[in-house]
C-alpha positions in Angstrom: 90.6 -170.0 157.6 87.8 -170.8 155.1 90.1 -172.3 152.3 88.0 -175.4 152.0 84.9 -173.2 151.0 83.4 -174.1 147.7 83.3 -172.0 145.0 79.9 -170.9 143.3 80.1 -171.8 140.0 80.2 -169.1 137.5 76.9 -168.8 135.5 77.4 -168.9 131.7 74.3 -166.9 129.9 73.9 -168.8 126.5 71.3 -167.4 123.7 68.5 -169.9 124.7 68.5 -168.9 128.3 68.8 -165.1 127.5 65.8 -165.8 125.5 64.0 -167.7 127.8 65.0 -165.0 130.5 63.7 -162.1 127.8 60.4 -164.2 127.6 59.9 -164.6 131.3 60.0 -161.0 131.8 58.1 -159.6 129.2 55.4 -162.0 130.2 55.3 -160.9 133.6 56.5 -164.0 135.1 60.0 -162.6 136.3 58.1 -160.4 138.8 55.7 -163.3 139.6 58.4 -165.6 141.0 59.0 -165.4 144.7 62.8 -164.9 144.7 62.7 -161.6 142.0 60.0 -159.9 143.9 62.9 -157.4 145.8 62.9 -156.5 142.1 59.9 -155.1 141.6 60.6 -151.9 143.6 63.0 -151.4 140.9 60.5 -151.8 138.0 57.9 -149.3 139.9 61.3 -147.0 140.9 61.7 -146.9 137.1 58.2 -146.7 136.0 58.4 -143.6 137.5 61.5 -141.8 136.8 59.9 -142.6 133.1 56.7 -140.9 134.0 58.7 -137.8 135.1 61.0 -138.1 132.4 57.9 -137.8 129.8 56.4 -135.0 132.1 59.6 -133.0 132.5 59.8 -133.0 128.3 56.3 -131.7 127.6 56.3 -129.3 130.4 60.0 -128.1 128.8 58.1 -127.9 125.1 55.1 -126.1 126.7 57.9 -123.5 128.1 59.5 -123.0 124.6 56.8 -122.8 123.4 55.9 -119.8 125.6 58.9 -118.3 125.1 58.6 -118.0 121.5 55.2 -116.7 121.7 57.1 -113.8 123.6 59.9 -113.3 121.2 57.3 -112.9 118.9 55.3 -110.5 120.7 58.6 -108.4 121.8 59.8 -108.6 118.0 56.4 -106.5 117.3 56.2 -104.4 120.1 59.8 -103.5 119.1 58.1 -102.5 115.8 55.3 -100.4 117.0 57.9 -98.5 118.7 60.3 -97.6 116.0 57.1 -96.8 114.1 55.5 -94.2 117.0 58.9 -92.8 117.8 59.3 -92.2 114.0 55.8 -90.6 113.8 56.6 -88.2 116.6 60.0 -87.2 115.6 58.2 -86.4 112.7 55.8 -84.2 114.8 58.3 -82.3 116.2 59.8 -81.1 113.1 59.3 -76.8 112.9 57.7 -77.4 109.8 55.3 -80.0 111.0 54.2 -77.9 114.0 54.0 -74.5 111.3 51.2 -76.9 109.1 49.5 -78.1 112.2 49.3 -74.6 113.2 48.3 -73.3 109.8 45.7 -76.3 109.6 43.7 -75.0 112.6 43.7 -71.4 111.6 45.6 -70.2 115.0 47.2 -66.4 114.7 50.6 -68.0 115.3 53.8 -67.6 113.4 57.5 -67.9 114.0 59.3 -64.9 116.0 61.4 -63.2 113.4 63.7 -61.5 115.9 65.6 -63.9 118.4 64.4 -64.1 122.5 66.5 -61.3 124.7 68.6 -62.9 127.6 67.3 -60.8 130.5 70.3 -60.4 132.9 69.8 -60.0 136.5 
C-alpha cells in the first residue's frame, strides 16, 4: 500500500498572488507560459461561445423587431377591414341601393306586390 506517499501541499491563494495571477493574465503572459498552454483551447472555446452569444442577441432583436413591424401592419390591416366591411354593409342597405339607382336615372323601383311561390 502507498501509505508512505507524500502529501501535495495545499496551495494557499493570498491577495498578492491573486493579483499577481490577475496581472499575468490580463497581460497575456498566462497563455504565454508553457505549462498553461492546454488552457488556451479554453480561452478560444470561450471566445467563441461569446461571439455566438452576441450574435444570437442581435439576430433575436432583429426578429422582434420584425415582429413588431407585423403587429403593426396586422393592427392596420385589421382597420381597413372594419372600415370596407362597414362601407359595404352600408351599400347593401335597400335605401342605399334605391339612391344609387335613383342617381343613375335607371326605370327601377321596388315591387309593391310580394314575388308568387310557383308550385310544381
Amino acid at each position: 500500500m502507498e501509505r508512505n506517499r507524500q502529501k501535495k501541499p495545499k496551495f494557499k491563494l493570498n491577495r498578492q498572488t491573486f493579483l499577481d495571477r490577475l496581472g499575468d493574465f490580463w497581460e497575456g503572459k498566462y497563455l504565454v507560459r508553457s505549462m498553461n498552454t492546454h488552457a488556451l483551447r479554453w480561452v478560444v472555446a470561450l471566445a467563441l461561445f461569446c461571439l455566438f452569444s452576441i450574435f444570437n442577441s442581435y439576430h433575436s432583436l432583429r426578429q422582434k423587431s420584425k415582429v413588431d413591424r407585423l403587429d403593426r401592419e396586422i393592427t392596420e390591416l385589421r382597420m381597413e377591414y372594419v372600415s370596407t366591411s362597414s362601407t359595404l354593409m352600408g351599400a347593401r342597405r335597400l335605401s342605399a341601393i334605391e339612391s344609387r339607382v335613383s342617381e343613375e336615372g335607371l326605370d327601377i323601383s321596388i315591387p309593391k306586390n310580394p314575388p308568387i311561390i310557383i308550385d310544381r
